[in-house]
PQR file of N, CA, C, O and H, with PARSE charges and radii, in Angstrom:
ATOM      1  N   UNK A   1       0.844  -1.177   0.000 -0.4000 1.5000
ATOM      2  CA  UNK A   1       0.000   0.000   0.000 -0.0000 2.0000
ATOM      3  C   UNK A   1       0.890   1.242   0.000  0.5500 1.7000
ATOM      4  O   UNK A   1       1.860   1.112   0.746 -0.5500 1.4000
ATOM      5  N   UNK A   2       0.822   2.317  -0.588 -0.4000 1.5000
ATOM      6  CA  UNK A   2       0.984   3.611  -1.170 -0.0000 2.0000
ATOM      7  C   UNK A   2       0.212   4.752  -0.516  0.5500 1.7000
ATOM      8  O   UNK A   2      -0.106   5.564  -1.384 -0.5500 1.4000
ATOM      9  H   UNK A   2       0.034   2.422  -1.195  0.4000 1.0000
ATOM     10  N   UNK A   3      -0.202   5.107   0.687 -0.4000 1.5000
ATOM     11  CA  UNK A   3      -0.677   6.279   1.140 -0.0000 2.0000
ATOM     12  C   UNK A   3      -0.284   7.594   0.422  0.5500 1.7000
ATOM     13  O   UNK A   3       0.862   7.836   0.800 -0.5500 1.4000
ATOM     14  H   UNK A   3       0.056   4.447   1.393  0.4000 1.0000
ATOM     15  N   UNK A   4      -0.655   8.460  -0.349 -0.4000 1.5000
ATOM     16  CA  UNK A   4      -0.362   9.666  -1.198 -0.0000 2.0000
ATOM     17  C   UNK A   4      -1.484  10.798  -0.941  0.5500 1.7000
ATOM     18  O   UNK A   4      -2.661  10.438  -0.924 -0.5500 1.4000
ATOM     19  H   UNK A   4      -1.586   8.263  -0.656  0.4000 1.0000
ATOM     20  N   UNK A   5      -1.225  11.873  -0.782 -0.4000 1.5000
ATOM     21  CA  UNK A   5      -1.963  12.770  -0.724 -0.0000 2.0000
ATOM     22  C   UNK A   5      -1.307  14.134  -1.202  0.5500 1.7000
ATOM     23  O   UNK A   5      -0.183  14.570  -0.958 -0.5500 1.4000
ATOM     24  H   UNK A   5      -0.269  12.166  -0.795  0.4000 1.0000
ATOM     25  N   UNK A   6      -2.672  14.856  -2.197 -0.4000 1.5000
ATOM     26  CA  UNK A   6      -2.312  15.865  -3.291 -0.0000 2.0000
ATOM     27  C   UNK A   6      -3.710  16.657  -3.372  0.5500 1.7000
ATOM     28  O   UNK A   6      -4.852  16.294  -3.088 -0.5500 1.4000
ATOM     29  H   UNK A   6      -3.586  14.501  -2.395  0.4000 1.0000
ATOM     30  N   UNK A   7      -3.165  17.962  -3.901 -0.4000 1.5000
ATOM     31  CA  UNK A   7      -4.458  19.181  -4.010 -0.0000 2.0000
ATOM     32  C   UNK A   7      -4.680  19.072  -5.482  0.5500 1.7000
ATOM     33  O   UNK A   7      -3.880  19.113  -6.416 -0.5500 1.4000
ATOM     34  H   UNK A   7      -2.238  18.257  -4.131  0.4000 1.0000
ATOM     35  N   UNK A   8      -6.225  18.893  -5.438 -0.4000 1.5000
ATOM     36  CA  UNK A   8      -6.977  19.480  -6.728 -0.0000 2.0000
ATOM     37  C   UNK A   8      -7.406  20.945  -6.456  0.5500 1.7000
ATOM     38  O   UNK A   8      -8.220  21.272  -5.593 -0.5500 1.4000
ATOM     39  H   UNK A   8      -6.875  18.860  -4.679  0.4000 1.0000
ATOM     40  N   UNK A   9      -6.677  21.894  -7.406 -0.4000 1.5000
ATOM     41  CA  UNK A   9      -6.635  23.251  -7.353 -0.0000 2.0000
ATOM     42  C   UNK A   9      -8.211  23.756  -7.888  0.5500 1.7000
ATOM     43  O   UNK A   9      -9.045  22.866  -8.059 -0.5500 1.4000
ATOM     44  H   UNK A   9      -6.015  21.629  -8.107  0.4000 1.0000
ATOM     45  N   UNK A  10      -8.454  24.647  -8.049 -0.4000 1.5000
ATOM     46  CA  UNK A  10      -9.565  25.750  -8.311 -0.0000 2.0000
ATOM     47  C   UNK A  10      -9.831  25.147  -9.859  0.5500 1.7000
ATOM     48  O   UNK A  10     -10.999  24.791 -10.013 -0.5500 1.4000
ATOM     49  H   UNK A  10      -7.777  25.370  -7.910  0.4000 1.0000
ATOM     50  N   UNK A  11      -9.227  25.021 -10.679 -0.4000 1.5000
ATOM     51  CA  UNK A  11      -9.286  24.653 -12.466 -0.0000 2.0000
ATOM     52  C   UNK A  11      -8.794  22.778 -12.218  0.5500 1.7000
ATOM     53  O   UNK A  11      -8.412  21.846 -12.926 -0.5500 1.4000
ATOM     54  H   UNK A  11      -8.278  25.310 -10.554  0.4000 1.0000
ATOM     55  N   UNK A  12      -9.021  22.962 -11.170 -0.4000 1.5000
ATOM     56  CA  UNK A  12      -9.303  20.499 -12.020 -0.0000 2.0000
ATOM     57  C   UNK A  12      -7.684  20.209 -11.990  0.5500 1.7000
ATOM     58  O   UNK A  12      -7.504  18.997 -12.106 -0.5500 1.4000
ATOM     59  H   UNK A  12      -9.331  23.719 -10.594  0.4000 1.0000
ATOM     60  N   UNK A  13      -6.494  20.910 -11.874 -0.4000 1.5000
ATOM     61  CA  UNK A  13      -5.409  20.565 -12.134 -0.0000 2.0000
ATOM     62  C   UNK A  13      -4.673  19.654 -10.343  0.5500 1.7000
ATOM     63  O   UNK A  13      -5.292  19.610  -9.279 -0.5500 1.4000
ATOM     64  H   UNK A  13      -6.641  21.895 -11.779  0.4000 1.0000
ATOM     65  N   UNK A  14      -3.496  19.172 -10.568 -0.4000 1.5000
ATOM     66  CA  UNK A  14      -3.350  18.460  -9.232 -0.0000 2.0000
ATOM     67  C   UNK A  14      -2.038  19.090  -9.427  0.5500 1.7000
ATOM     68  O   UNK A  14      -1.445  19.529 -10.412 -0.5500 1.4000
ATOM     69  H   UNK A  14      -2.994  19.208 -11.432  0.4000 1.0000
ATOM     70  N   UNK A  15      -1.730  18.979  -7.969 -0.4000 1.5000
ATOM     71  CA  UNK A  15      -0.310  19.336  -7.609 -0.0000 2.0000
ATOM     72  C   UNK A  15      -0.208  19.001  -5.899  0.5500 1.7000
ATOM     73  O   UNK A  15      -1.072  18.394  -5.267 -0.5500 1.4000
ATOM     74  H   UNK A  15      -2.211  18.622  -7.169  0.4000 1.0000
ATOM     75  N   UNK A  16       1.280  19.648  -5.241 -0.4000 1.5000
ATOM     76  CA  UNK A  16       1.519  19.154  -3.920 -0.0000 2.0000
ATOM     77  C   UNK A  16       1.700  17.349  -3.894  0.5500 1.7000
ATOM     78  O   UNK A  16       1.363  16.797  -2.847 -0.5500 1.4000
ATOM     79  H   UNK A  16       1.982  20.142  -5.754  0.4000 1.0000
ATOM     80  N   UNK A  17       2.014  16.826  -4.582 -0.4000 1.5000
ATOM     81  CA  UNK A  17       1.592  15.242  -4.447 -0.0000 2.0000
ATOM     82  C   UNK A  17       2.566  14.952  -3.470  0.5500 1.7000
ATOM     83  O   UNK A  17       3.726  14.833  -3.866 -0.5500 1.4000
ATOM     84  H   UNK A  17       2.287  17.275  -5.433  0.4000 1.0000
ATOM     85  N   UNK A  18       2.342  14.826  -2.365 -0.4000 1.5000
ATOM     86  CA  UNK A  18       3.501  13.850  -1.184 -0.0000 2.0000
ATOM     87  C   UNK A  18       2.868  12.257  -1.103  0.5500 1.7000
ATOM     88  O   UNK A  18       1.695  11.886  -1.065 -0.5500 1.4000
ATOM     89  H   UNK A  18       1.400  14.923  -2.043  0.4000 1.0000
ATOM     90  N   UNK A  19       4.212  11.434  -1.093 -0.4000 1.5000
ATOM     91  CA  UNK A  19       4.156   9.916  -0.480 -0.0000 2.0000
ATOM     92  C   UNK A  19       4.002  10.300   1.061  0.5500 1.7000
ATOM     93  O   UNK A  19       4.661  11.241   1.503 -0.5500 1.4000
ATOM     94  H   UNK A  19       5.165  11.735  -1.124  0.4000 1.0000
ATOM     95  N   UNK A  20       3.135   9.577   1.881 -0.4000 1.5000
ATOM     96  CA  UNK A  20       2.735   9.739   3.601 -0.0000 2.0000
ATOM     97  C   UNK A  20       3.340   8.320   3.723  0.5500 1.7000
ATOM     98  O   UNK A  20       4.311   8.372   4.478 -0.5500 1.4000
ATOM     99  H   UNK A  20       2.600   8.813   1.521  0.4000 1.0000
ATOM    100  N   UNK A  21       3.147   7.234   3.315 -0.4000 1.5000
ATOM    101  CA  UNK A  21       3.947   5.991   3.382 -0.0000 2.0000
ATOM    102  C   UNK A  21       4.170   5.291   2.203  0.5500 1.7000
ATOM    103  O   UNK A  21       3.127   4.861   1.711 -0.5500 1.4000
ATOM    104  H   UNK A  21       2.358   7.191   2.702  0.4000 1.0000
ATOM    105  N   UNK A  22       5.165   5.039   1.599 -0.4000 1.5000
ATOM    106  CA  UNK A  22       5.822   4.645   0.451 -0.0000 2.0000
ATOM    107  C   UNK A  22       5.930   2.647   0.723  0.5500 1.7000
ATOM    108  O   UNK A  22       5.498   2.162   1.769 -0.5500 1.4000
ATOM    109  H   UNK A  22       6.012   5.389   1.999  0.4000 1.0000
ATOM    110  N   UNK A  23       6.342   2.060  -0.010 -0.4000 1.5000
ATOM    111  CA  UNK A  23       6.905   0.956  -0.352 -0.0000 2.0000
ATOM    112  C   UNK A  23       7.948   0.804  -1.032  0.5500 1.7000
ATOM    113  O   UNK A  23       8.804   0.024  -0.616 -0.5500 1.4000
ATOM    114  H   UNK A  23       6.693   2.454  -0.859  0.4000 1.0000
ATOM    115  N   UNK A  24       8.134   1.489  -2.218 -0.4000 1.5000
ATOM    116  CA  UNK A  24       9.549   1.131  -2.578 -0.0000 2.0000
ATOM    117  C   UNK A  24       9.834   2.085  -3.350  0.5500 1.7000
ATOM    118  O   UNK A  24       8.980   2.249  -4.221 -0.5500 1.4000
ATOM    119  H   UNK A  24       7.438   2.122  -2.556  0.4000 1.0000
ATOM    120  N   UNK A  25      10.702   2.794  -3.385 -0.4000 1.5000
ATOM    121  CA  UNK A  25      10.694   4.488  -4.790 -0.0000 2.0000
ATOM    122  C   UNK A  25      10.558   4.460  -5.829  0.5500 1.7000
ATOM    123  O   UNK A  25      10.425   5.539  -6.406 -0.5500 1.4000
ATOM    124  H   UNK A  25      11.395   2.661  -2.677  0.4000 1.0000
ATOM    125  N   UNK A  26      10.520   3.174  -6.625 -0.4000 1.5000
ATOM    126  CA  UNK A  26      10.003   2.870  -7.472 -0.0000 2.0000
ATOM    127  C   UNK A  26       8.683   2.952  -7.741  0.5500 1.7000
ATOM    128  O   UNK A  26       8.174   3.768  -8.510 -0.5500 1.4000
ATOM    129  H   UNK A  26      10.628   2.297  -6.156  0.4000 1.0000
ATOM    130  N   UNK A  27       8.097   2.087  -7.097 -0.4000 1.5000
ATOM    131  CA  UNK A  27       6.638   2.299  -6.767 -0.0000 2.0000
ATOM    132  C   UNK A  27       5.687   3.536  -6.335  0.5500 1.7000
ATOM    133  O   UNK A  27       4.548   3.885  -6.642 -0.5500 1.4000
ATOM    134  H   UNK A  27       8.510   1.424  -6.473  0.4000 1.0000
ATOM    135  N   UNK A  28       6.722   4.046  -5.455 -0.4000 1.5000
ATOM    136  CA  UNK A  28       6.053   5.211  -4.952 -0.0000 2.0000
ATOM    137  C   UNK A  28       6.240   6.289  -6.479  0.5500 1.7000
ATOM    138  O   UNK A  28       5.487   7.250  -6.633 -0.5500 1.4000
ATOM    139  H   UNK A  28       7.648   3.763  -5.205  0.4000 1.0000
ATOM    140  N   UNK A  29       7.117   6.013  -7.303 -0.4000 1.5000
ATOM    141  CA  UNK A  29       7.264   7.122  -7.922 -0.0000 2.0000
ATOM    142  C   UNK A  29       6.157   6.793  -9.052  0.5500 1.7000
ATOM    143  O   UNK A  29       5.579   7.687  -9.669 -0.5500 1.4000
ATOM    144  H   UNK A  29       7.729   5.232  -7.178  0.4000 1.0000
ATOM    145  N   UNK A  30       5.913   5.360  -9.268 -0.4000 1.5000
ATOM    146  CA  UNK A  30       5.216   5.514 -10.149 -0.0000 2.0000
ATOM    147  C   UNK A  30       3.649   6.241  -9.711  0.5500 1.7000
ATOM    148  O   UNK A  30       3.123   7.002 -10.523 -0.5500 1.4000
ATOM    149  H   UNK A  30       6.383   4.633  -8.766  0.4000 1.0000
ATOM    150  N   UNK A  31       3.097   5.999  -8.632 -0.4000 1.5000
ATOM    151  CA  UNK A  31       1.805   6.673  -8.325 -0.0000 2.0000
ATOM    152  C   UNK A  31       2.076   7.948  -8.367  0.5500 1.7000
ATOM    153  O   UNK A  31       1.027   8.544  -8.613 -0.5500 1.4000
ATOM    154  H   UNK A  31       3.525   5.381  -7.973  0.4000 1.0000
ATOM    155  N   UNK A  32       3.234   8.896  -8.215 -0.4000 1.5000
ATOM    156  CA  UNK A  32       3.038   9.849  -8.126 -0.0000 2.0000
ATOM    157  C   UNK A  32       3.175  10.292 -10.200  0.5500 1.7000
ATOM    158  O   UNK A  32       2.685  11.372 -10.530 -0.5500 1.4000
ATOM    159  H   UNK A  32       4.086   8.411  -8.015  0.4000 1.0000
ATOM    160  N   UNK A  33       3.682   9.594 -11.089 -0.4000 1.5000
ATOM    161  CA  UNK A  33       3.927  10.116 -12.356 -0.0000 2.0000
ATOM    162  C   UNK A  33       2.189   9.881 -12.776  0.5500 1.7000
ATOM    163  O   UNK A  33       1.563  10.597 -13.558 -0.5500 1.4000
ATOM    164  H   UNK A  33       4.080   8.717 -10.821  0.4000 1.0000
ATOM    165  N   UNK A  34       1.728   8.867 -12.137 -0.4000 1.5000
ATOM    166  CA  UNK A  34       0.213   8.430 -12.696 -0.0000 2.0000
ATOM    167  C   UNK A  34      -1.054   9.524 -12.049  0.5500 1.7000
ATOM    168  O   UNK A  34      -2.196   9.752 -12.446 -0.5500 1.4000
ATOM    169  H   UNK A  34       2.237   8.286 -11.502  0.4000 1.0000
ATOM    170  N   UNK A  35      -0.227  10.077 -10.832 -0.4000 1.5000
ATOM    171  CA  UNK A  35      -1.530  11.179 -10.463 -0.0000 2.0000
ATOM    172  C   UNK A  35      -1.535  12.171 -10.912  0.5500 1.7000
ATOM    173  O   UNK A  35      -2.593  12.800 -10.954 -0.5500 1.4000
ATOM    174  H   UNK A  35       0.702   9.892 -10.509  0.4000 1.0000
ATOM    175  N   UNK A  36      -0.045  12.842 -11.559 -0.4000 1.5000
ATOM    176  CA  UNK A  36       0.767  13.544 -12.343 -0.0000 2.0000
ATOM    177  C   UNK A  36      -0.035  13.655 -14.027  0.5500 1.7000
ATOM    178  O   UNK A  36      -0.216  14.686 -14.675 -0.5500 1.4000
ATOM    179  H   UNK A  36       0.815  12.332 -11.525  0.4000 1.0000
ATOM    180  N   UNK A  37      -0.364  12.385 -14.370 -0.4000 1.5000
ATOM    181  CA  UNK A  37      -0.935  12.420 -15.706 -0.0000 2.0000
ATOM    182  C   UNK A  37      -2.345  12.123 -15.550  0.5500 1.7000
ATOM    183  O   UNK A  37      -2.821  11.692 -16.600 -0.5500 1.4000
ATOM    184  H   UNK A  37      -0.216  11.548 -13.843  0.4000 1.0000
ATOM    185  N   UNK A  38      -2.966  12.186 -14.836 -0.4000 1.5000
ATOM    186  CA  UNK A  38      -4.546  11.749 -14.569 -0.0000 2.0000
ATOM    187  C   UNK A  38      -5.165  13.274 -15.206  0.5500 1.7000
ATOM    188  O   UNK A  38      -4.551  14.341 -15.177 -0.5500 1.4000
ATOM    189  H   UNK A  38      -2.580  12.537 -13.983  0.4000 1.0000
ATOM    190  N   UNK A  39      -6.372  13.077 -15.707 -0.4000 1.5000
ATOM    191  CA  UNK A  39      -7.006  14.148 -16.797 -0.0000 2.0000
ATOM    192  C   UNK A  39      -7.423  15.240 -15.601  0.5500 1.7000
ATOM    193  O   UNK A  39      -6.903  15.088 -14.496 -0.5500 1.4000
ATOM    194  H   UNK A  39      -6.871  12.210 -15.730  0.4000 1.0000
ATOM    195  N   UNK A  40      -7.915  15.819 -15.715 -0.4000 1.5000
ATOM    196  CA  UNK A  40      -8.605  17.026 -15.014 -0.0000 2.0000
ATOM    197  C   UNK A  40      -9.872  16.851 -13.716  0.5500 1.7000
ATOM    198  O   UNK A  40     -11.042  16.514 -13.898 -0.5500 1.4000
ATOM    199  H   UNK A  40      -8.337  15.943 -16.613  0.4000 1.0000
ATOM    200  N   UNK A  41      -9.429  17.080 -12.840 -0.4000 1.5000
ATOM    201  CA  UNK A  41     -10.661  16.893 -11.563 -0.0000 2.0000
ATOM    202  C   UNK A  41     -11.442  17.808 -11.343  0.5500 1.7000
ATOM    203  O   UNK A  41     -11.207  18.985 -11.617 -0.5500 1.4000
ATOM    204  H   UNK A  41      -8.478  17.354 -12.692  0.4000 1.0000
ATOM    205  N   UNK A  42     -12.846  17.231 -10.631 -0.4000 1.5000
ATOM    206  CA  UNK A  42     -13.687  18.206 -10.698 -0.0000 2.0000
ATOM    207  C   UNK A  42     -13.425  19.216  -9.504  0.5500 1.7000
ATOM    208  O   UNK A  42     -13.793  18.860  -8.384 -0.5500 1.4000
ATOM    209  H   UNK A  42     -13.037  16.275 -10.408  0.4000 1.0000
ATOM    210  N   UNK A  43     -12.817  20.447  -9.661 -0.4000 1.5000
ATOM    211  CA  UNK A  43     -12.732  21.323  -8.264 -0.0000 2.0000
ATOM    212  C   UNK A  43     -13.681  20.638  -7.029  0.5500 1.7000
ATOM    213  O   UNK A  43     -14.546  19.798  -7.276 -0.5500 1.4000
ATOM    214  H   UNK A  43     -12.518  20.736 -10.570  0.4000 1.0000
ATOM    215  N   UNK A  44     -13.383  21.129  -5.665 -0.4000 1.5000
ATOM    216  CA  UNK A  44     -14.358  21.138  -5.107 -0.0000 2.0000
ATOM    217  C   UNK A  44     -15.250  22.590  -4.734  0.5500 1.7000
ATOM    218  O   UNK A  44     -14.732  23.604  -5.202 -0.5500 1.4000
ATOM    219  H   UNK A  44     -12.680  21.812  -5.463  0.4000 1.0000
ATOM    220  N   UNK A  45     -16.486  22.790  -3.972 -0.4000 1.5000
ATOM    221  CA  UNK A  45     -17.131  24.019  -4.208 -0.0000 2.0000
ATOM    222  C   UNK A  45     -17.232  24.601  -3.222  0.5500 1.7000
ATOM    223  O   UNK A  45     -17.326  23.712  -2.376 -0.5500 1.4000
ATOM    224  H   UNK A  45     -16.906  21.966  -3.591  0.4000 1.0000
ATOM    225  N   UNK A  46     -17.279  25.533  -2.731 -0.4000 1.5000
ATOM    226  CA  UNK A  46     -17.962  26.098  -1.851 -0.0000 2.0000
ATOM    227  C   UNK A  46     -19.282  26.327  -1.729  0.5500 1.7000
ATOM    228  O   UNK A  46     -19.621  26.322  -2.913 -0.5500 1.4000
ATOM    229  H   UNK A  46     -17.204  26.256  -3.419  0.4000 1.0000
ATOM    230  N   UNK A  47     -20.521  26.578  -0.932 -0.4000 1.5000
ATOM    231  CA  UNK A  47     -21.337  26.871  -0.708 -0.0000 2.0000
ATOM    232  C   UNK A  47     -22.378  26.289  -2.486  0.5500 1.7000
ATOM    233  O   UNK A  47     -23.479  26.712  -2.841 -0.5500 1.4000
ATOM    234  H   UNK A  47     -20.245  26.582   0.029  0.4000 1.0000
ATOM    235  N   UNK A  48     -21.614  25.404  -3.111 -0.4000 1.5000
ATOM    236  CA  UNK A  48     -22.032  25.073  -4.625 -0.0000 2.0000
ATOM    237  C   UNK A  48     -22.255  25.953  -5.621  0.5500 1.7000
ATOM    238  O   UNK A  48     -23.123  26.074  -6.485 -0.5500 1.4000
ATOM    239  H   UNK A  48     -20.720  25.061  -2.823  0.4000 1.0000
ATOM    240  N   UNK A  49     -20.848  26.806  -5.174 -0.4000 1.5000
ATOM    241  CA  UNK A  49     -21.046  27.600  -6.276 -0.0000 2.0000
ATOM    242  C   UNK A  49     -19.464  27.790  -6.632  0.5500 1.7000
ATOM    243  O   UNK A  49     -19.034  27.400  -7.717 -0.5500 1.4000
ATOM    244  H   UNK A  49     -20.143  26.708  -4.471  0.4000 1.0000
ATOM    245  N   UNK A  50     -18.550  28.463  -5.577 -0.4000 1.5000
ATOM    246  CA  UNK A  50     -16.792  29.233  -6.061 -0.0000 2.0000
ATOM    247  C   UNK A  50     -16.278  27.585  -6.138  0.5500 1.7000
ATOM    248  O   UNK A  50     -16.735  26.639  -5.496 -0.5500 1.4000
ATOM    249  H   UNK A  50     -18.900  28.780  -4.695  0.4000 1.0000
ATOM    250  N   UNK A  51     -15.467  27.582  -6.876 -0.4000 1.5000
ATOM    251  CA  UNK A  51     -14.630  26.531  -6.705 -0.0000 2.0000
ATOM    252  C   UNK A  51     -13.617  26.714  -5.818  0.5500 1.7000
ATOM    253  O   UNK A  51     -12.886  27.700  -5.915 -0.5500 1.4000
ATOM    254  H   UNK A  51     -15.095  28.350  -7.398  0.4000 1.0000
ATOM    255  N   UNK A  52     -13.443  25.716  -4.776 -0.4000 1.5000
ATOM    256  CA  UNK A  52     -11.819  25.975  -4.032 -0.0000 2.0000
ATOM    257  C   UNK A  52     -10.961  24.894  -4.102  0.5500 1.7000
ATOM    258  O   UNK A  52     -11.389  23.803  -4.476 -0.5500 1.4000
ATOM    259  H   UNK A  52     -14.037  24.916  -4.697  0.4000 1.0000
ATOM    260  N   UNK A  53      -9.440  25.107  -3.691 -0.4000 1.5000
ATOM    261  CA  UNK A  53      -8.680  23.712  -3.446 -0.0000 2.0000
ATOM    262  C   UNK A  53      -9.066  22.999  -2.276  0.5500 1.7000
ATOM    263  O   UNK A  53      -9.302  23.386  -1.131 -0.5500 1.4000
ATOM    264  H   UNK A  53      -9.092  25.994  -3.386  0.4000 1.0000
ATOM    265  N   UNK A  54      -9.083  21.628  -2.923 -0.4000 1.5000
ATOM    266  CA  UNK A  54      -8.939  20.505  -1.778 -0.0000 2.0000
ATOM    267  C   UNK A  54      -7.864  19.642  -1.865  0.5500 1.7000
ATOM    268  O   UNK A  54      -7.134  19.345  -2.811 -0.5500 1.4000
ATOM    269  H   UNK A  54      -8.891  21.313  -3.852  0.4000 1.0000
ATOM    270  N   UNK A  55      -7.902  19.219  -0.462 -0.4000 1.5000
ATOM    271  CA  UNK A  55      -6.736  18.364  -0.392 -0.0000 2.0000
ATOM    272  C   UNK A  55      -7.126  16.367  -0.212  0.5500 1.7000
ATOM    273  O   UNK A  55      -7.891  15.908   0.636 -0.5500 1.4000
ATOM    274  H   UNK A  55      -8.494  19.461   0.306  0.4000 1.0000
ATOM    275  N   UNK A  56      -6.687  15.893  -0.805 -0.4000 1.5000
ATOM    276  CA  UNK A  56      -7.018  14.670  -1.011 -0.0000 2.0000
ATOM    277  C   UNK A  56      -6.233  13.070  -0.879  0.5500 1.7000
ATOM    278  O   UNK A  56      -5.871  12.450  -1.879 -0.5500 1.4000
ATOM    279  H   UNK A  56      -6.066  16.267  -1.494  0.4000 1.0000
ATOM    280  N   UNK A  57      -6.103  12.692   0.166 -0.4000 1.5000
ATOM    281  CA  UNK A  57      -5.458  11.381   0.669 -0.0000 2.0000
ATOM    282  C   UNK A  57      -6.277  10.087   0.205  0.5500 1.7000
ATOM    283  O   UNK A  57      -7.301   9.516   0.579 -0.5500 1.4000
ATOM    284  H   UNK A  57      -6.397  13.196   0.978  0.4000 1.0000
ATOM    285  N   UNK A  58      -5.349   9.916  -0.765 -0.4000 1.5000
ATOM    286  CA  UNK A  58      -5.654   7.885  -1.017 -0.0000 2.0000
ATOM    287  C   UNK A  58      -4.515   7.077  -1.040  0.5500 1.7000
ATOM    288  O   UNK A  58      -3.313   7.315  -1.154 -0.5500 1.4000
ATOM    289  H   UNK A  58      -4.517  10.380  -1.070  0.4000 1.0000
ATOM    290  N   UNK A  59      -5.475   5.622  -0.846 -0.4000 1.5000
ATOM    291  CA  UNK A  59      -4.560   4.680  -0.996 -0.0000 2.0000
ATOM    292  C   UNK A  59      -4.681   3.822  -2.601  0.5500 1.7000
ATOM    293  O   UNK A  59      -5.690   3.686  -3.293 -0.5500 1.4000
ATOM    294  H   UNK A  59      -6.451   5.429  -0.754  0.4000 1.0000
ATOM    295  N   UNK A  60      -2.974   3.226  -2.923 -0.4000 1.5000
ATOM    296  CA  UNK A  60      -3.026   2.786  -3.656 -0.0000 2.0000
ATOM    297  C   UNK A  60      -2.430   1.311  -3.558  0.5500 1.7000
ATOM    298  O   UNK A  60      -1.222   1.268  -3.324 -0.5500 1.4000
ATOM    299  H   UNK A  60      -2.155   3.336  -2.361  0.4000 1.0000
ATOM    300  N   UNK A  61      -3.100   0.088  -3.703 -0.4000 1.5000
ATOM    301  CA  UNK A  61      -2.676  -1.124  -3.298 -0.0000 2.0000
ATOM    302  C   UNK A  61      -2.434  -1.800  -4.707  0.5500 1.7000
ATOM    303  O   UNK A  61      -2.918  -1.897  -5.834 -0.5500 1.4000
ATOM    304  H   UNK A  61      -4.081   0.123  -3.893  0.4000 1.0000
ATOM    305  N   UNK A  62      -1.141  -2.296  -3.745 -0.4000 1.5000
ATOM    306  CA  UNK A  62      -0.321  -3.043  -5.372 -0.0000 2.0000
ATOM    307  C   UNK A  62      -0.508  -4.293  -5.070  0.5500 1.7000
ATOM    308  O   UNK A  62      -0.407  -4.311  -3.843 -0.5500 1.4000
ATOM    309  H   UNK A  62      -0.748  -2.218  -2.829  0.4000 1.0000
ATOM    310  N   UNK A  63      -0.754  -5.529  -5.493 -0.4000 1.5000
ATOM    311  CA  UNK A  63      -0.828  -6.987  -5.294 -0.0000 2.0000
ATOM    312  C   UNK A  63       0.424  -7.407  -6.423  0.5500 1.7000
ATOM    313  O   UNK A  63       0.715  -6.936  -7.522 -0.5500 1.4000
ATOM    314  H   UNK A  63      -0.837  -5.515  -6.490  0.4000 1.0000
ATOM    315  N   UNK A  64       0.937  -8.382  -5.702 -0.4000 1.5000
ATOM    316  CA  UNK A  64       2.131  -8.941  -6.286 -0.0000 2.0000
ATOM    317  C   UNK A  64       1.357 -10.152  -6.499  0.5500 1.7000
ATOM    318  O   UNK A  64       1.160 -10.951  -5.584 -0.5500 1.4000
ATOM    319  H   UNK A  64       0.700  -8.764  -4.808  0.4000 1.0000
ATOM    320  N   UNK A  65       0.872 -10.328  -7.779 -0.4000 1.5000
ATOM    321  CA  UNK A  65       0.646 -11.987  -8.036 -0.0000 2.0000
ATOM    322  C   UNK A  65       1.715 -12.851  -9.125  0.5500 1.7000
ATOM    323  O   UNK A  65       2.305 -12.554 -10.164 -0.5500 1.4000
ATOM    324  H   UNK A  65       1.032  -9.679  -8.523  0.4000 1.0000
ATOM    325  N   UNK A  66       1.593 -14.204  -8.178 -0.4000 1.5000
ATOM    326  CA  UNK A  66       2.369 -15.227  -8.661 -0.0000 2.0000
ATOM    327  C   UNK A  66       2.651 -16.268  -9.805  0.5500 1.7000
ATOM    328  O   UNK A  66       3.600 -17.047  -9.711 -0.5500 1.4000
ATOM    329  H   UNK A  66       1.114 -14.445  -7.334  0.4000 1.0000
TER
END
């Protein structure tokens, strides 16, 4: 598992991406080149209307199969 957390800005774009717990720098680097190229997010809103940044922690689980 890959704990990562990163801001979707005001316009859908991501940035800030930190590893919180890594597995191997390899790995870790690849989630971060893949959140890096992921298309455009939907802002989040205020009051459903301004868009603001949020900040956003997931996990990413790798299975090693045999």
């Amino acid at each position: 598992k890959v704990f990562v957390m990163f801001v979707v800005d005001k316009d859908g774009s991501v940035g800030d991406i930190k590893i919180l717990r890594g597995i191997h720098p390899k790995l870790d680097k690849m989630v971060v080149d893949i959140i890096n190229s992921s298309p455009l997010w939907k802002p989040g809103r205020l009051n459903s209307q301004d868009p603001v940044k949020v900040r956003y922690s997931i996990t990413v689980i790798f299975n090693e199969e045999q």
